[in-house]
N, C-alpha and C positions, 0 to 999 in steps of 0.2 A: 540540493536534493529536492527532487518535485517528487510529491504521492497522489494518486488518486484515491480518495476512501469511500467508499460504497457501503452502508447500513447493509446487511444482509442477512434473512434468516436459514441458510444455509452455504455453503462451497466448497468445491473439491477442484482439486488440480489432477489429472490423469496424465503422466508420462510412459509413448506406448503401451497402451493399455493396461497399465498400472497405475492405482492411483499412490500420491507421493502427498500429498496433504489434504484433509478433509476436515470442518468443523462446520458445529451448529450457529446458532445466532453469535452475531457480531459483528465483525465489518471485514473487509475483502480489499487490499490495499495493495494497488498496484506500483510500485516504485522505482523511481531511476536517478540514477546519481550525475553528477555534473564530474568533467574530467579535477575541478580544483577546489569538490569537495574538502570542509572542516568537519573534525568533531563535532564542531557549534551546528554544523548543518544538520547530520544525523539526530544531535539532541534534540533541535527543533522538532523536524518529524517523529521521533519517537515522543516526545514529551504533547505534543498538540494530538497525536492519533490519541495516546491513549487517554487524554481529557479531554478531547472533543467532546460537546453536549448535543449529542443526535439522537440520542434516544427518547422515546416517551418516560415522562412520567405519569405517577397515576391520574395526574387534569388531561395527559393526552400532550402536553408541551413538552418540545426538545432542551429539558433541562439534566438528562444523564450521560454520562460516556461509559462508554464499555465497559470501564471496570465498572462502575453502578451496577449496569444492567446485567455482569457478570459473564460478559460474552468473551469472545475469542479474536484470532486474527489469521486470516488468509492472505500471509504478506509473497506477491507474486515481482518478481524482477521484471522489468518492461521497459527494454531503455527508450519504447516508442512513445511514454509520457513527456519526452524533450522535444516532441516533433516540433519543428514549425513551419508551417503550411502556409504562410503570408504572403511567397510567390511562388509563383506557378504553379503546378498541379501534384510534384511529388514533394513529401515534405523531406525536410533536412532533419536530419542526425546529426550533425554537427555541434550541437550542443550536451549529447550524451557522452557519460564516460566509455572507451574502448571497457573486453570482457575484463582484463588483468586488472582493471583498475576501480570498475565497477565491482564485483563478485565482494570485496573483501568491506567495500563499503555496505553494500544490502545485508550483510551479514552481520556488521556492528547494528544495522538498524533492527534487527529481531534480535540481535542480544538486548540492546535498548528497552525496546518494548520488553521483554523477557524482565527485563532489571523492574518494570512495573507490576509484576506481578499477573501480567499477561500469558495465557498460552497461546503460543506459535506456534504454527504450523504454515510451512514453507511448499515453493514451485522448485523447479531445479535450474539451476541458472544456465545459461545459452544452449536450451531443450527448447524441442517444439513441444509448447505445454495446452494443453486443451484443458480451460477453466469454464466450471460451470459454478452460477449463483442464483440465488435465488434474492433478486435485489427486494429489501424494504421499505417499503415508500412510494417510488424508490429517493431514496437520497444519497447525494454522491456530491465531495465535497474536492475539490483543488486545492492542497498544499502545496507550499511555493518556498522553502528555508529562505530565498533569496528577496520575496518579495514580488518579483517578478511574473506579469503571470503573459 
């Protein structure tokens, strides 16, 4: 499983002009599962989003994570975090999970987070979803369960 995490002091996901998740400070976690995702993988990204240390503390140093800083999570499915772009001009998907196989993994991952004590608030999965943020920082962090970046 790969996530993008973005510090952010606000974001919303709007599907057809409805919004479907919106929260204040916290971070904004775009996420996409591999077709031969583990549990181990999911725990990874749930356990590293929500102790990530990106937040300020009061010297001004990224020594908090969201739960500290008591923020929230805007977890958005994007199986285009698997891209790889390394030949030619259009990238590959080929390392994203298909919908059936994806959907029920992003969903153990906000129950995950949810099990920290975290509030979630979710995109709709294979929706054309228009997310807006307001990035902090900005900082925006590459997890990788696999290592691999």
């Amino acid at each position: 499983m790969r996530a993008v995490v973005q510090r952010i002091s606000r974001g919303q996901v709007t599907v057809a002009g409805k919004s479907v998740g919106k929260v204040g400070a916290g971070l904004l976690v775009y996420a996409a599962a591999r077709p031969d995702d583990e549990p181990e993988d999911i725990r990874y990204i749930a356990d590293k989003t929500a102790f990530l240390r990106i937040f300020p503390d009061e010297d001004g140093k990224m020594n908090r994570s969201v739960l500290d800083a008591d923020g929230a999570i805007l977890l958005v499915s994007a199986f285009t975090v698997h891209a790889d772009a390394r030949r030619g001009r259009r990238p590959s998907f080929d390392r994203s999970a298909a919908a059936d196989v994806a959907e029920p993994l992003i969903l153990k991952l906000a129950e995950g987070l949810r099990a920290h004590g975290l509030k979630v608030e979710a995109g709709r999965f294979a929706t054309h979803m228009l997310v807006e943020s307001i990035n902090d920082g900005p900082v925006c962090v590459l997890l990788d369960s696999r290592g691999g970046l």
